[in-house]
PyMOL CGO cylinders between C-alpha atoms (Angstrom):
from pymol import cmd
from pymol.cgo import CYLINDER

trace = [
    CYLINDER, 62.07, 110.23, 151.18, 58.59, 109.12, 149.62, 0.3, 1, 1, 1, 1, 1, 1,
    CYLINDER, 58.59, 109.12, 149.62, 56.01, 110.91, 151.64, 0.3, 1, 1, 1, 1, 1, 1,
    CYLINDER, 56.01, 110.91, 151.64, 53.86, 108.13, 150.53, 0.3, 1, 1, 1, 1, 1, 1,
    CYLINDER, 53.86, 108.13, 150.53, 55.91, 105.22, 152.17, 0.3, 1, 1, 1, 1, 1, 1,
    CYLINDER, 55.91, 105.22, 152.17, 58.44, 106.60, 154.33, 0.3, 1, 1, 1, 1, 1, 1,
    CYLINDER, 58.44, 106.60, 154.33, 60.95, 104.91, 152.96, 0.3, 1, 1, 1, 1, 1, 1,
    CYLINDER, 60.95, 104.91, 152.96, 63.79, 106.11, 150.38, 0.3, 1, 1, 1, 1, 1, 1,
    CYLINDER, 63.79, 106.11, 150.38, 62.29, 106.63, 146.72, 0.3, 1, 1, 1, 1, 1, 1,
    CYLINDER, 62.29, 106.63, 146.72, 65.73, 104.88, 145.55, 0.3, 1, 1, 1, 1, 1, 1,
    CYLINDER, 65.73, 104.88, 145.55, 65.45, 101.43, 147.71, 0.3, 1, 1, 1, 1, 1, 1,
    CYLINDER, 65.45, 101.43, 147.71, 62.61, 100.06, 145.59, 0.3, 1, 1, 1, 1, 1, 1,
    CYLINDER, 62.61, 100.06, 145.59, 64.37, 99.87, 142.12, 0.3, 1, 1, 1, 1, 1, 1,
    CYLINDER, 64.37, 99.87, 142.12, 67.88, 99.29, 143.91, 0.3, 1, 1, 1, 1, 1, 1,
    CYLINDER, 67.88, 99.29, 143.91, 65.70, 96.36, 145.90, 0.3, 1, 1, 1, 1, 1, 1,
    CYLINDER, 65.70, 96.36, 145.90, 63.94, 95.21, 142.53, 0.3, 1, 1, 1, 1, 1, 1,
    CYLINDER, 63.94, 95.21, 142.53, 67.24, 94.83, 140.70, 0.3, 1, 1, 1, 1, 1, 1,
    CYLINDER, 67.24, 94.83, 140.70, 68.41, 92.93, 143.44, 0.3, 1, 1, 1, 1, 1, 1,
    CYLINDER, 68.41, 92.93, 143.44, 65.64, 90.49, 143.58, 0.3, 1, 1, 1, 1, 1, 1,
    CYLINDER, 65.64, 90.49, 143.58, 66.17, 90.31, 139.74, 0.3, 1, 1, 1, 1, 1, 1,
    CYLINDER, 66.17, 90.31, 139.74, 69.47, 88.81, 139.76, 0.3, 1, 1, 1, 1, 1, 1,
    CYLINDER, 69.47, 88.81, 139.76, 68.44, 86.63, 142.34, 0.3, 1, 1, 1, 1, 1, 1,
    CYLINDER, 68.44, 86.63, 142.34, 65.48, 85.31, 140.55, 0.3, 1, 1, 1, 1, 1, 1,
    CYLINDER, 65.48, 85.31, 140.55, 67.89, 85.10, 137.66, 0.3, 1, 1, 1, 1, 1, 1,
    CYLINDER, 67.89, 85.10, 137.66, 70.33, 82.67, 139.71, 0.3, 1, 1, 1, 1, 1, 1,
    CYLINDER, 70.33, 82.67, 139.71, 67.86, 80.58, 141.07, 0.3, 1, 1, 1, 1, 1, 1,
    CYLINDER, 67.86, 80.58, 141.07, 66.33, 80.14, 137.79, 0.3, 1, 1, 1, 1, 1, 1,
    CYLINDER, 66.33, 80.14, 137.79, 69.30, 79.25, 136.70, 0.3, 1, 1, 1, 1, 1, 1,
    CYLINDER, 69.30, 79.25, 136.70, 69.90, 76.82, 139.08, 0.3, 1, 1, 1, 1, 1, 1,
    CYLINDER, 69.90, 76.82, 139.08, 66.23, 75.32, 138.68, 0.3, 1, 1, 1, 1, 1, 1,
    CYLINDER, 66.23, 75.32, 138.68, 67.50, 74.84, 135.27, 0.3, 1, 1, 1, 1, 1, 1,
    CYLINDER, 67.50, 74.84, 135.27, 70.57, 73.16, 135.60, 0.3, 1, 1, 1, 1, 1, 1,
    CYLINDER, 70.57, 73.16, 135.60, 69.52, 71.02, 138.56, 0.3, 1, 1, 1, 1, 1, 1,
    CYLINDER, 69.52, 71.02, 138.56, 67.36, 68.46, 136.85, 0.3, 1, 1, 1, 1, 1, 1,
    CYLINDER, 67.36, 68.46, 136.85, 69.71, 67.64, 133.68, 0.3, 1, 1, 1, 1, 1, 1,
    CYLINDER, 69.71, 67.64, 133.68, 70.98, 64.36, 133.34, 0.3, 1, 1, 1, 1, 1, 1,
    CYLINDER, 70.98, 64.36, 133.34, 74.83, 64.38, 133.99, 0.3, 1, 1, 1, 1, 1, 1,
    CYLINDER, 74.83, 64.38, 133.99, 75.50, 64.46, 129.92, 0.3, 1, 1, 1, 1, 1, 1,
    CYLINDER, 75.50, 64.46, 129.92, 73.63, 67.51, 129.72, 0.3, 1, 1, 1, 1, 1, 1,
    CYLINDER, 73.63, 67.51, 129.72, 74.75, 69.14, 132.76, 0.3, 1, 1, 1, 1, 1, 1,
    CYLINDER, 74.75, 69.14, 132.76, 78.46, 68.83, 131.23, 0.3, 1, 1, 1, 1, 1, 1,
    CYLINDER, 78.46, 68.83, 131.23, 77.61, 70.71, 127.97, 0.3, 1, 1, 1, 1, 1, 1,
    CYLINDER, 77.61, 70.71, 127.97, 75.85, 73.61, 129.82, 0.3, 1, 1, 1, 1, 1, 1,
    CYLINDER, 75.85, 73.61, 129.82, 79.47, 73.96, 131.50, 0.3, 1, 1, 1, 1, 1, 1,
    CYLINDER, 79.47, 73.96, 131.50, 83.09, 74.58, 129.71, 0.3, 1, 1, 1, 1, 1, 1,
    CYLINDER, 83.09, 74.58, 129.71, 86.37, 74.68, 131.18, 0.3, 1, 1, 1, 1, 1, 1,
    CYLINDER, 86.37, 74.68, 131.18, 89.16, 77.06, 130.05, 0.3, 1, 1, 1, 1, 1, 1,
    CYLINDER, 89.16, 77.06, 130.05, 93.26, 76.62, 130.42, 0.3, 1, 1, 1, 1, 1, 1,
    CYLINDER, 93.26, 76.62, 130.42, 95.19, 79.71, 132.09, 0.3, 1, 1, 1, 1, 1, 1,
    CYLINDER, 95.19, 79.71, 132.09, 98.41, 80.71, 132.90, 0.3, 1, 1, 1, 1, 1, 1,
    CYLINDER, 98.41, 80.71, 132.90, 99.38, 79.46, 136.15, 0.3, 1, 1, 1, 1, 1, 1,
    CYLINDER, 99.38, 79.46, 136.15, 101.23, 82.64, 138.03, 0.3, 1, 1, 1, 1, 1, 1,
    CYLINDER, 101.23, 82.64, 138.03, 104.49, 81.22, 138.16, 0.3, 1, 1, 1, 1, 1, 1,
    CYLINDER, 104.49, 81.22, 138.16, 104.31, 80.44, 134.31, 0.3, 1, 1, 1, 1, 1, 1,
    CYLINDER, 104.31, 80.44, 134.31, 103.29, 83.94, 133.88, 0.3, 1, 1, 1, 1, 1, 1,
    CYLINDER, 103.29, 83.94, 133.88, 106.40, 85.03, 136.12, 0.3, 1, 1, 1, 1, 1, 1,
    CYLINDER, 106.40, 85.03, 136.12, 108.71, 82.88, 134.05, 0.3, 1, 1, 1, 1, 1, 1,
    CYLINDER, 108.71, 82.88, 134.05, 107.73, 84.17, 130.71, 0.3, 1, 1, 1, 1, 1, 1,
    CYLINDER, 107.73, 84.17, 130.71, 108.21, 88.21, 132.16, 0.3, 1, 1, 1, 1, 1, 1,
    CYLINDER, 108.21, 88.21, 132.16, 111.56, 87.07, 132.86, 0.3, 1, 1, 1, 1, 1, 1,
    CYLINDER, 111.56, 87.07, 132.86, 112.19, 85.45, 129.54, 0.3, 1, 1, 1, 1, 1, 1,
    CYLINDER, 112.19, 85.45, 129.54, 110.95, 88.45, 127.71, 0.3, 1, 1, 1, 1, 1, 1,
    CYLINDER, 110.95, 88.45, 127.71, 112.96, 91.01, 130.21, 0.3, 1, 1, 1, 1, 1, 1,
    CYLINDER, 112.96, 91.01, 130.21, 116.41, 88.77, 130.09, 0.3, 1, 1, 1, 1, 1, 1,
    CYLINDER, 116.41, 88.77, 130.09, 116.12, 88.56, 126.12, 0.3, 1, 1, 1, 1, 1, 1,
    CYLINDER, 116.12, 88.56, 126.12, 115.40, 92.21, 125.73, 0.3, 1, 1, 1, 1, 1, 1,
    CYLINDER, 115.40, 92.21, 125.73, 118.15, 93.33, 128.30, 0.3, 1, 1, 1, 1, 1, 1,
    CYLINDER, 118.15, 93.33, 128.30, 120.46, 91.01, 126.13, 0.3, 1, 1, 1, 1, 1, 1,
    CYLINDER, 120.46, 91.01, 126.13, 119.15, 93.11, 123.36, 0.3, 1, 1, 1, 1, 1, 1,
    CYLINDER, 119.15, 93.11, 123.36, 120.38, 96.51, 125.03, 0.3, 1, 1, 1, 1, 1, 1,
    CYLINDER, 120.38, 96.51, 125.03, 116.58, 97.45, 125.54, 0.3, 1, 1, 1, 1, 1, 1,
    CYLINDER, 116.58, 97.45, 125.54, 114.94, 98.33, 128.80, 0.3, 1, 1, 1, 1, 1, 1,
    CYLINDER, 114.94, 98.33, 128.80, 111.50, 97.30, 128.76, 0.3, 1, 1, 1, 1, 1, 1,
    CYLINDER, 111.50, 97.30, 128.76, 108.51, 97.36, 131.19, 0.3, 1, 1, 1, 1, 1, 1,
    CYLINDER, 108.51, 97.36, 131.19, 106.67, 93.21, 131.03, 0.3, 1, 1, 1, 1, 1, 1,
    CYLINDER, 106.67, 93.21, 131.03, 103.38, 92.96, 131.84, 0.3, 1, 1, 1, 1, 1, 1,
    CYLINDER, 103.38, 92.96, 131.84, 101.71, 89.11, 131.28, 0.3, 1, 1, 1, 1, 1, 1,
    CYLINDER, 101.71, 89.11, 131.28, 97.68, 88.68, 132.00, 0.3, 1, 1, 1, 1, 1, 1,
    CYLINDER, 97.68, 88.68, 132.00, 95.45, 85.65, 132.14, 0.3, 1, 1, 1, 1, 1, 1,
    CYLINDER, 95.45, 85.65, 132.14, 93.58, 84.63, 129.06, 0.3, 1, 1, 1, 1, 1, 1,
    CYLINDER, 93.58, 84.63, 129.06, 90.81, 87.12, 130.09, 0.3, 1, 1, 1, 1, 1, 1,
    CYLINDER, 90.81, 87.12, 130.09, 93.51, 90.35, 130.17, 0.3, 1, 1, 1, 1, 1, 1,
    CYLINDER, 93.51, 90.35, 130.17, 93.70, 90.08, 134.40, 0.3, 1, 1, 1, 1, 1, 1,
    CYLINDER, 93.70, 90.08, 134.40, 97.58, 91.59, 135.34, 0.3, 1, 1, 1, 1, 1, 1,
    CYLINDER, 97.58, 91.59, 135.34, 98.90, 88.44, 136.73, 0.3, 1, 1, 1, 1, 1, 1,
    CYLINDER, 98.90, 88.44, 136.73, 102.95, 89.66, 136.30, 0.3, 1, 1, 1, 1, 1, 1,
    CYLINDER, 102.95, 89.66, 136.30, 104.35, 93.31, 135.83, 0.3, 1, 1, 1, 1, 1, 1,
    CYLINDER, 104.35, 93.31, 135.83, 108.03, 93.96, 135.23, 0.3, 1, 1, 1, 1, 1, 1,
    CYLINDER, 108.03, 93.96, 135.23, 109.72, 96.78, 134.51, 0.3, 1, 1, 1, 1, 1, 1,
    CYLINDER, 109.72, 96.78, 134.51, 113.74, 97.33, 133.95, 0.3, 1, 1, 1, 1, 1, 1,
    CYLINDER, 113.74, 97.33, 133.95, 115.23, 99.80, 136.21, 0.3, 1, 1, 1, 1, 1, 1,
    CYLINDER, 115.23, 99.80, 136.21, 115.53, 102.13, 133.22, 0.3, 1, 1, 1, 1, 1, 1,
    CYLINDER, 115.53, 102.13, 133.22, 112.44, 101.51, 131.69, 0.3, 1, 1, 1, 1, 1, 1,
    CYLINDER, 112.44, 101.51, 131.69, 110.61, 105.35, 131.40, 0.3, 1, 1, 1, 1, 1, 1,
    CYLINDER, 110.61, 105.35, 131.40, 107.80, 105.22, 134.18, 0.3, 1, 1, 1, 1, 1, 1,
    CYLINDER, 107.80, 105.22, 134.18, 105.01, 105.20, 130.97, 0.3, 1, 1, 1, 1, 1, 1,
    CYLINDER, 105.01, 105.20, 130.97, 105.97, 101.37, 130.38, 0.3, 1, 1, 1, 1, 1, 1,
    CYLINDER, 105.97, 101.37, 130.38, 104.01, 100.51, 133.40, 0.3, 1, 1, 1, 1, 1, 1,
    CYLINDER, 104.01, 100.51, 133.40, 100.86, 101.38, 132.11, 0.3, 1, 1, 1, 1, 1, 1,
    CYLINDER, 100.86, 101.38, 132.11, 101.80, 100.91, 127.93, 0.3, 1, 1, 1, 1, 1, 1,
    CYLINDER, 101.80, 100.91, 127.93, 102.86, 96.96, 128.69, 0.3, 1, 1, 1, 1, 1, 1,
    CYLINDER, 102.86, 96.96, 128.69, 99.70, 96.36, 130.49, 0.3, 1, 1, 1, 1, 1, 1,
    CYLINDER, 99.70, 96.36, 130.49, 97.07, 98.11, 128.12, 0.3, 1, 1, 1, 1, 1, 1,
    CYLINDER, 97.07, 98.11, 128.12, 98.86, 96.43, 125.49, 0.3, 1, 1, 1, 1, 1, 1,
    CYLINDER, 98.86, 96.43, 125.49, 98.44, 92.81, 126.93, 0.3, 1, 1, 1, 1, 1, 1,
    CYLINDER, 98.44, 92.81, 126.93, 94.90, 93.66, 127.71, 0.3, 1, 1, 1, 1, 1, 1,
    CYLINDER, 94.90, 93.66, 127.71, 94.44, 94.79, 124.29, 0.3, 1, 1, 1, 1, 1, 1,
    CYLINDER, 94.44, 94.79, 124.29, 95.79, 91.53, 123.03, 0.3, 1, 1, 1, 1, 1, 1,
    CYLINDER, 95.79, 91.53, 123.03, 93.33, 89.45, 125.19, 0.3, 1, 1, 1, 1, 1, 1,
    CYLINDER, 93.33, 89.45, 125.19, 90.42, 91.49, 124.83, 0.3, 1, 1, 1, 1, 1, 1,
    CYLINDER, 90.42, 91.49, 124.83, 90.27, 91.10, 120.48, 0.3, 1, 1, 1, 1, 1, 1,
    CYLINDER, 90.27, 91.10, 120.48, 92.05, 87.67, 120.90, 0.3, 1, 1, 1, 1, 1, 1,
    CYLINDER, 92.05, 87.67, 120.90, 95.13, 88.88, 118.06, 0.3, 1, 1, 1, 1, 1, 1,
    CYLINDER, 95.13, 88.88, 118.06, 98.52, 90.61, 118.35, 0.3, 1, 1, 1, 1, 1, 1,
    CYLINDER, 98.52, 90.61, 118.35, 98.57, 94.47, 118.54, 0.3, 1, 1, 1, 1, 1, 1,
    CYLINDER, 98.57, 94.47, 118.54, 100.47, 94.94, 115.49, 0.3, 1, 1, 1, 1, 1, 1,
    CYLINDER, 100.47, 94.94, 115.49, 97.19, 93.29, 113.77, 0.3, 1, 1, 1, 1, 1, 1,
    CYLINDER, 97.19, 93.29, 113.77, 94.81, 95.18, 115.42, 0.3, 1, 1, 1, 1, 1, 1,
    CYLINDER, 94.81, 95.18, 115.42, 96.59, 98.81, 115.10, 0.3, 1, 1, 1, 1, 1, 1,
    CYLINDER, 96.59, 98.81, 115.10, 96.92, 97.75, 111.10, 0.3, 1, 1, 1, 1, 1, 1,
    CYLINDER, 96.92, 97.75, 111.10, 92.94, 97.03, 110.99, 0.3, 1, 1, 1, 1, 1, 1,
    CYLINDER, 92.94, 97.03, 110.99, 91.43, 99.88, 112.92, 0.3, 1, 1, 1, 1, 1, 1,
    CYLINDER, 91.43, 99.88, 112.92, 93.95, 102.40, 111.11, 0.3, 1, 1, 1, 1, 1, 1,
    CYLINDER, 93.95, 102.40, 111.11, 91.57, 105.73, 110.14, 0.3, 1, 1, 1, 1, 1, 1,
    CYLINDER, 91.57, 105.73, 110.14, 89.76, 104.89, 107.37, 0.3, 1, 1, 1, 1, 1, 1,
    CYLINDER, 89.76, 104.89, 107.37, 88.97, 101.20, 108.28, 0.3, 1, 1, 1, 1, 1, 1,
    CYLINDER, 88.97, 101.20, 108.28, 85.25, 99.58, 109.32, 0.3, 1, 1, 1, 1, 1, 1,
    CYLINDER, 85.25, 99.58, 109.32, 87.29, 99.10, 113.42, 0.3, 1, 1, 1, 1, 1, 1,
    CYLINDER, 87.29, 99.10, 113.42, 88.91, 102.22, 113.09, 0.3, 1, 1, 1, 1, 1, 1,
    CYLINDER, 88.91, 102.22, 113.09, 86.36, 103.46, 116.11, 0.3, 1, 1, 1, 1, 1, 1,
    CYLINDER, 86.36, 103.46, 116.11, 87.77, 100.33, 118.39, 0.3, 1, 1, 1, 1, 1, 1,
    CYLINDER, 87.77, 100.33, 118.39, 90.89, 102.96, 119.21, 0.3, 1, 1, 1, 1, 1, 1,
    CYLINDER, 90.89, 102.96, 119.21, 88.54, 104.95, 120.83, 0.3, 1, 1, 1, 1, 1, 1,
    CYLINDER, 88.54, 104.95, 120.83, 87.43, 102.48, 123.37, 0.3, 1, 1, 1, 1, 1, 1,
    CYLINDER, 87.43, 102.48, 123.37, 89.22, 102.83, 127.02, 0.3, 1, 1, 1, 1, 1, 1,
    CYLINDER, 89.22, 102.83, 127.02, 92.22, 100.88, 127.54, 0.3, 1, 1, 1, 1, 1, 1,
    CYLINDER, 92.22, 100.88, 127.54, 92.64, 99.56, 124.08, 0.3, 1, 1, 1, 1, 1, 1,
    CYLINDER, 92.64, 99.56, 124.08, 96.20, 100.60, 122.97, 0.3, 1, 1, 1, 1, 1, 1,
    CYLINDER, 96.20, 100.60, 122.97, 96.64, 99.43, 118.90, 0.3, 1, 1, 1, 1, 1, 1,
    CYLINDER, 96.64, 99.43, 118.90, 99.96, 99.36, 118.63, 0.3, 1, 1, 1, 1, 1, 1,
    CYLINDER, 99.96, 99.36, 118.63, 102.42, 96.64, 118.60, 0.3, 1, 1, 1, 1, 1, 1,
    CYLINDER, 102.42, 96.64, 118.60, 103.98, 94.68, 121.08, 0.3, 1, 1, 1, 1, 1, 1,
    CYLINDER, 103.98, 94.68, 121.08, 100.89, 93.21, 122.98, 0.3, 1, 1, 1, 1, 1, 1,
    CYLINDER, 100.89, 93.21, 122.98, 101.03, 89.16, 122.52, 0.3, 1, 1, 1, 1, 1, 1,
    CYLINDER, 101.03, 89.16, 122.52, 99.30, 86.12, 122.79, 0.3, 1, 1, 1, 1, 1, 1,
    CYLINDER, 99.30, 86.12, 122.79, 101.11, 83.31, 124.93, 0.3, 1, 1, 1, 1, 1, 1,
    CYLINDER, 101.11, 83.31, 124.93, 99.94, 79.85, 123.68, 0.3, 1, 1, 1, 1, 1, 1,
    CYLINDER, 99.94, 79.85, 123.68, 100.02, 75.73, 125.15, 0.3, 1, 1, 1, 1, 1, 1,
    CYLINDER, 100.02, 75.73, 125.15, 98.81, 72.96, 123.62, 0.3, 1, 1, 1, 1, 1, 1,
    CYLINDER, 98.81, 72.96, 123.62, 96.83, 74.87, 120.99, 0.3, 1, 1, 1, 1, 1, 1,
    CYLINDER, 96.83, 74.87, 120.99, 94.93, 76.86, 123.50, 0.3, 1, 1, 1, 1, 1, 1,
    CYLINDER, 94.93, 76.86, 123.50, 95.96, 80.53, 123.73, 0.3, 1, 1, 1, 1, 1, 1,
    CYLINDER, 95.96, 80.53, 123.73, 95.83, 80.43, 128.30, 0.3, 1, 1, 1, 1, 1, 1,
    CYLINDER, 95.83, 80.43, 128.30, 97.72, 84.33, 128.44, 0.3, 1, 1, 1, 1, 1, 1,
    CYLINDER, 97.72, 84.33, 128.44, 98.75, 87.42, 126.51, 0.3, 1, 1, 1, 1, 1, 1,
    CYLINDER, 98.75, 87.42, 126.51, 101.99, 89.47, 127.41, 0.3, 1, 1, 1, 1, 1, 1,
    CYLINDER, 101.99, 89.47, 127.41, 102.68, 93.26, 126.66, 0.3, 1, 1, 1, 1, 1, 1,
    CYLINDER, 102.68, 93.26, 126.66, 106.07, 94.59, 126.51, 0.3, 1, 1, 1, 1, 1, 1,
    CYLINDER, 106.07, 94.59, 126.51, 106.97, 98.54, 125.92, 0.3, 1, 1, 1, 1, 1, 1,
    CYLINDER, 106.97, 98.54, 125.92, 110.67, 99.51, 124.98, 0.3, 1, 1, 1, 1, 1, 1,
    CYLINDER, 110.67, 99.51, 124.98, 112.38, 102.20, 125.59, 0.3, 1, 1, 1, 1, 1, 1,
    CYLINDER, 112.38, 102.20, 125.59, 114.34, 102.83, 122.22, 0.3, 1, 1, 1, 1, 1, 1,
    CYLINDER, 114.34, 102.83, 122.22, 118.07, 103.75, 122.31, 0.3, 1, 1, 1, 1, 1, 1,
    CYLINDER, 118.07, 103.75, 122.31, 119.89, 105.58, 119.58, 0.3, 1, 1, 1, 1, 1, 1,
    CYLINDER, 119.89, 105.58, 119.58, 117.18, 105.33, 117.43, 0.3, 1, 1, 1, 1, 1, 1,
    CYLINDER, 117.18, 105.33, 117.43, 117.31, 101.85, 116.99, 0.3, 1, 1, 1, 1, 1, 1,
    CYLINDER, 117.31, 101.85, 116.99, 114.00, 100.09, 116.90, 0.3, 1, 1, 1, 1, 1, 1,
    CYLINDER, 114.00, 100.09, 116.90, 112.67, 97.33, 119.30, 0.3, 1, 1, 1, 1, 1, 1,
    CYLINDER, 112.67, 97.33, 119.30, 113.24, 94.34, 117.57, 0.3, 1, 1, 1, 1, 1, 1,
    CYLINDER, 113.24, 94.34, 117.57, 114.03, 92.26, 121.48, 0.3, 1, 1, 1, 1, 1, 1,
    CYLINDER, 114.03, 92.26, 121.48, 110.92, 90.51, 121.41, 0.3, 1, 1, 1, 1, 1, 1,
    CYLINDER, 110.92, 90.51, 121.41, 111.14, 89.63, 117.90, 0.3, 1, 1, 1, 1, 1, 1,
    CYLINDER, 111.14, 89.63, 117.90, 112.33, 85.74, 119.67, 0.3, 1, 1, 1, 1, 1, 1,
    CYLINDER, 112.33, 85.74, 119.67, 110.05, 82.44, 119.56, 0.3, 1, 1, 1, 1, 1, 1,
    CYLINDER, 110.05, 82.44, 119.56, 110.73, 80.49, 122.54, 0.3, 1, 1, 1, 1, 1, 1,
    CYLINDER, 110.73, 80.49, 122.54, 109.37, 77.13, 123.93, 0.3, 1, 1, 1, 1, 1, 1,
    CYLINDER, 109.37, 77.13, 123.93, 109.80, 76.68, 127.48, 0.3, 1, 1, 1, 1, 1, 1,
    CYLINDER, 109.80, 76.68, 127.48, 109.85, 73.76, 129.64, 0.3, 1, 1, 1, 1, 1, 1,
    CYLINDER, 109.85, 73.76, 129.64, 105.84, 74.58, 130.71, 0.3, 1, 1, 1, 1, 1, 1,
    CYLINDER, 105.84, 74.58, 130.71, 105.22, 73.98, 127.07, 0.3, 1, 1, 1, 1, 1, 1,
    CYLINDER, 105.22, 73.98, 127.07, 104.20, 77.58, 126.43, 0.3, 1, 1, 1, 1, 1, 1,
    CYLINDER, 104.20, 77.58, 126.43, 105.33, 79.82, 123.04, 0.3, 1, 1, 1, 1, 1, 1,
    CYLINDER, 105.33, 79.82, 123.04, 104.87, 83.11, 122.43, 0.3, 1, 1, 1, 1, 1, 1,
    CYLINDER, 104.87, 83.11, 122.43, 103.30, 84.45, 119.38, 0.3, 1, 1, 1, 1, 1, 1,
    CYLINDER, 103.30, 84.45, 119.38, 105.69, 87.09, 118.52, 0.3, 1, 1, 1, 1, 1, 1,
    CYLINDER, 105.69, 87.09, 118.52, 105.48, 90.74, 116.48, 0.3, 1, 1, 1, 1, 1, 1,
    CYLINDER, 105.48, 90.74, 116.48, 107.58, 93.35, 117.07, 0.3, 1, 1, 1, 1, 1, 1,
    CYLINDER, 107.58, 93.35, 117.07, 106.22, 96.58, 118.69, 0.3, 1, 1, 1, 1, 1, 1,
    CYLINDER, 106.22, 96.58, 118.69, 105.92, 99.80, 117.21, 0.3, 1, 1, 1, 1, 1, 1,
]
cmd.load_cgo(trace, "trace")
């Protein structure tokens, strides 16, 4: 308590950062209220996104074609920002797919590639190599982009568990779907 005041020495910054943002938005708003309608539209954008039962379809696809495969995987699809929308795993799959899958999807949506491309440019050595240290980025193959219509609108990340030391090659497939959506496929690591 501020002997000065009587009030807590924390509520005036917590209280100016408040009435910050909300300056901030109402300038905003100031600002976007008197554009014409032209100009209005180019201060806005729209984005395409998975719808969640797209994003449940393609977990399936990826889990059906890998159990066809012999592998038991753990499927986890986000949005096109890297929100979880779907999470999958095979009743086999080791518990550490749950948490691989997504990071790797998450991965593949944050940098806006494949995995397998980002864990071969941040390898030690490299100008990115320090991007590996960053939480929740997991370089290593297997986290995908999902793409429609030339947009990428989701990313998927699958983890394997390997069986007699065979690699994961199950979501090595291409696959167009009825939605229109294909996967942009690498194999994990």
């Amino acid at each position: 308590m501020s002997k000065a005041n009587g009030l807590n020495a924390k509520a005036g910054p917590v209280c100016a950062r408040r009435g910050g943002v909300l300056a901030v938005l109402l300038g905003t708003l100031v600002w976007l209220a008197p554009l014409p309608p032209a100009q209005a539209q180019e201060a806005t954008f729209t984005t395409r996104s998975l719808t969640v039962e797209t994003a449940l379809r393609a977990a399936q696809a990826a889990l059906a074609s890998c159990r066809k495969a012999g592998y038991q995987v753990g499927v986890a699809v986000t949005d096109r920002s890297g929100v979880l929308q779907v999470y999958l795993r095979d009743r086999f799959a080791g518990a550490h797919t749950v948490e691989v899958a997504a990071r790797k999807a998450w991965t593949a949506a944050s940098f806006r590639i494949t995995t397998t491309a980002l864990g071969i440019e941040t390898q030690a050595g490299r100008p990115m190599s320090g991007i590996r240290q960053s939480p929740g980025v997991l370089a290593i193959g297997g986290g995908l982009p999902i793409e429609a219509a030339g947009a990428v609108i989701g990313h998927r990340g699958l983890r394997c568990t390997r069986r007699r030391g065979r690699r994961c090659v199950c979501q090595g497939w291409h696959r167009r779907n009825p939605d229109g959506y294909r996967d942009v496929m690498a194999p994990c690591a």
